[in-house]
C-alpha positions in Angstrom: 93.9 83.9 78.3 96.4 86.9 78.2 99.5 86.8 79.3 99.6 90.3 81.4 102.4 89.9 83.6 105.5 90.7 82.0 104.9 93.4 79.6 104.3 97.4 80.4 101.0 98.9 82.0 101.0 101.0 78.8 101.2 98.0 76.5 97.6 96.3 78.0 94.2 97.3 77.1 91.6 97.0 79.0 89.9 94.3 77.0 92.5 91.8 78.1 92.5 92.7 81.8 88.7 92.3 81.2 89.5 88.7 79.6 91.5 87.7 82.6 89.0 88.6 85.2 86.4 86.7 83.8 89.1 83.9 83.4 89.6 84.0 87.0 85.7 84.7 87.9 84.5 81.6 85.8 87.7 79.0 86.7 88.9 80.1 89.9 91.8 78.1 89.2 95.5 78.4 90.3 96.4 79.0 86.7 94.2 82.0 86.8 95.0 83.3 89.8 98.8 83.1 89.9 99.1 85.9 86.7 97.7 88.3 89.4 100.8 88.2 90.9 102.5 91.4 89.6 100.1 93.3 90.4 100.6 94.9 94.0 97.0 97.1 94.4 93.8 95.6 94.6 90.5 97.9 94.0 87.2 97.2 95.3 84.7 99.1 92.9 82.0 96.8 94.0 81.3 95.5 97.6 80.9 91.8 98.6 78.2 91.4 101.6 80.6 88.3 102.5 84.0 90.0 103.8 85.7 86.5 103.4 85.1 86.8 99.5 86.7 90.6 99.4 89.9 88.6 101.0 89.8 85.7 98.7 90.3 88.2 96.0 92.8 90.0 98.2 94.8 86.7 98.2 94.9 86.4 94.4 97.3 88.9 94.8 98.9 87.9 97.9 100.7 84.6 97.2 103.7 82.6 97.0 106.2 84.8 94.4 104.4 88.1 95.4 107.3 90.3 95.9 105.9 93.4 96.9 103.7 95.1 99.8 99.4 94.1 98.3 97.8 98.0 98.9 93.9 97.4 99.2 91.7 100.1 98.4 87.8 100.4 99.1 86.7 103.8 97.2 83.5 105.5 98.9 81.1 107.2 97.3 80.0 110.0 99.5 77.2 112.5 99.9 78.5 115.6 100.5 75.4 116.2 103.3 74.5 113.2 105.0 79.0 112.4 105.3 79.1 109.5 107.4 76.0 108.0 107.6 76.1 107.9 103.3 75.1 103.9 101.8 78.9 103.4 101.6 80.3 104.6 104.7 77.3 102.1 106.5 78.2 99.3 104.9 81.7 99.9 105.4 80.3 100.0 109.4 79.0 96.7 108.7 82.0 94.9 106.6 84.0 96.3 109.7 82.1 95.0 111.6 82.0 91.8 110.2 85.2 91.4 109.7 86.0 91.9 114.1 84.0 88.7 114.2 86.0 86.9 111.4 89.0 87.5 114.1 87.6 85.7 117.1 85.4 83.2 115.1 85.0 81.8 111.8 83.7 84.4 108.7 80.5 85.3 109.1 78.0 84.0 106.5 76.2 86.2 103.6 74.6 89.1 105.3 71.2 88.1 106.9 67.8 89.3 106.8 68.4 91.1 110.4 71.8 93.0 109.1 70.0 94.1 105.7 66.7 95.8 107.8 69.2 97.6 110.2 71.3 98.5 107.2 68.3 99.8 105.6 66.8 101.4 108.5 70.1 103.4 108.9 69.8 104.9 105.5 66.4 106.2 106.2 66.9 107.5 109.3 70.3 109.0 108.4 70.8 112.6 109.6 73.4 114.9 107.6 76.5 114.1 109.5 78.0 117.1 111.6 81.3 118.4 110.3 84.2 118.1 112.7 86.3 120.9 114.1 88.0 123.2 111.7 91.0 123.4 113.8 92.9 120.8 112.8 92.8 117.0 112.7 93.2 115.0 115.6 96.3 112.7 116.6 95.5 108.9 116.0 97.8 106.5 117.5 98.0 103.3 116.1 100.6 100.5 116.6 100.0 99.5 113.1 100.5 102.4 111.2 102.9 105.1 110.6 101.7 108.6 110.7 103.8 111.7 109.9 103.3 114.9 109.5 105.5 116.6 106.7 104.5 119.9 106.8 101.0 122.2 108.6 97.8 120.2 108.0 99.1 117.4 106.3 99.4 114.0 107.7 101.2 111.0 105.9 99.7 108.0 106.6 101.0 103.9 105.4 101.0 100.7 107.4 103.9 99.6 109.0 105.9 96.7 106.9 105.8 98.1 103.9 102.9 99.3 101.3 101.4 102.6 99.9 101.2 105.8 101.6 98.2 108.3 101.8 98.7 112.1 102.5 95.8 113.7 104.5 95.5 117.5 104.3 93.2 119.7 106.3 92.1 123.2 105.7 94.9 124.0 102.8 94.8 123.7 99.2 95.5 120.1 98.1 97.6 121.3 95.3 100.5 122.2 98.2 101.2 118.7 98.5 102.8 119.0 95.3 106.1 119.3 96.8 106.0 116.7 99.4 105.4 113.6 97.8 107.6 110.3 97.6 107.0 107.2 95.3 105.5 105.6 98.0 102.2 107.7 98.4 99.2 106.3 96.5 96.8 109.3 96.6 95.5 112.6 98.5 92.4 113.2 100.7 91.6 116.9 101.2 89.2 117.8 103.6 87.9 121.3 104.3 90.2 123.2 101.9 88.8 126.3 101.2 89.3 126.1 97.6 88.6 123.5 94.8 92.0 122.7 93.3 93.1 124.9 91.0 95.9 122.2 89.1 96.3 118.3 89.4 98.9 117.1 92.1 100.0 114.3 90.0 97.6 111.7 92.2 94.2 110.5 92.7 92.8 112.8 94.9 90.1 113.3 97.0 88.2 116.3 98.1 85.8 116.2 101.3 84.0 119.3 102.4 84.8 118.7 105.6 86.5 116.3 108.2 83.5 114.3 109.3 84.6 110.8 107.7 88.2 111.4 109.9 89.6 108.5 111.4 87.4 105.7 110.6 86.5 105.7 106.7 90.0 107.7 106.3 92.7 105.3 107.9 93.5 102.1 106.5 92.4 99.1 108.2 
């Protein structure tokens, strides 16, 4: 297996981060697992119905000689009508869900017969979600997070102790972010710009029609 660790992003092809995946998906061994360790992001691009395997891979990265703050991310694909109540914002409800009973008990099991028909009733009974006010965002407050606001509709958001930030902008063209980002931020959500961007801010970005996904499939958990 590859040895991915110690040399450049630029220097590794996909192939071998392929290679060390499976690696890890067919040994699960400590050897596998501890070459994870210099990497400080972990992407879900495909959902796990048992939260308590989305954190085992969380740990992979989170382990003894981790040096650095592990940034989750959970992309959503979202329809630009039905907003909230698209496949991936529901079963985020549910992992959310989930996951507040993992707190106060053990994990939950696999997702059972009664979750997937409510699940799947959801989705066909899902209306187009209503968009939210145009006038501006409103003020979160949560003890775990830090939340800034660096300039007119644009809210920086990272969790406290360290990690990636996010800026949020509402109503303005993403592209005026430009001048206001730090090494720390990760990526942009726009929602109800007026425009498409017309140039690349230099991060992954985001573009919502509106603010109807803002706070709960916005700020991090």
């Amino acid at each position: 297996m590859p040895a991915l660790d110690k040399r450049p992003i630029g220097e590794i092809n996909a192939a071998e981060v392929l290679a060390v995946l499976r690696a890890i998906e067919k040994r699960g061994t400590h050897e596998a697992a501890r070459r994870l360790i210099a990497a400080n992001h972990v992407i879900h691009l495909t959902r796990w119905w048992n939260p308590a395997v989305e954190e085992q891979c969380n740990d992979r990265t989170h382990r003894i000689g981790q040096g650095r703050p592990v940034t989750v991310h959970i992309p959503l694909a979202v329809h630009p009508r039905l907003g909230r109540n698209s496949f991936d914002c529901l079963l985020q409800r549910l992992m959310t869900h989930k996951r507040g009973i993992a707190d106060a008990v053990l994990w939950p099991q696999e997702s059972g017969e009664m979750e997937l028909r409510q699940l799947y009733q959801e989705i066909l009974n899902g209306d187009e979600a209503k968009a939210a006010p145009t006038s501006g965002l409103s003020r979160v407050e949560r003890p775990d997070l830090d939340i800034s606001e660096p300039a007119a509709g644009v809210m920086r958001i990272a969790v406290k102790g360290g990690g990636a930030s996010i800026l949020v902008t509402h109503g303005i063209a993403p592209e005026s972010v430009a001048g206001l980002l730090v090494p720390e931020d990760a990526a942009v959500i726009s929602l109800a710009a007026a425009a498409p961007p017309k140039r690349a801010v230099g991060l992954p970005l985001s573009v919502l029609p509106d603010a109807s996904l803002w706070p709960d499939y916005i700020l991090p958990n």
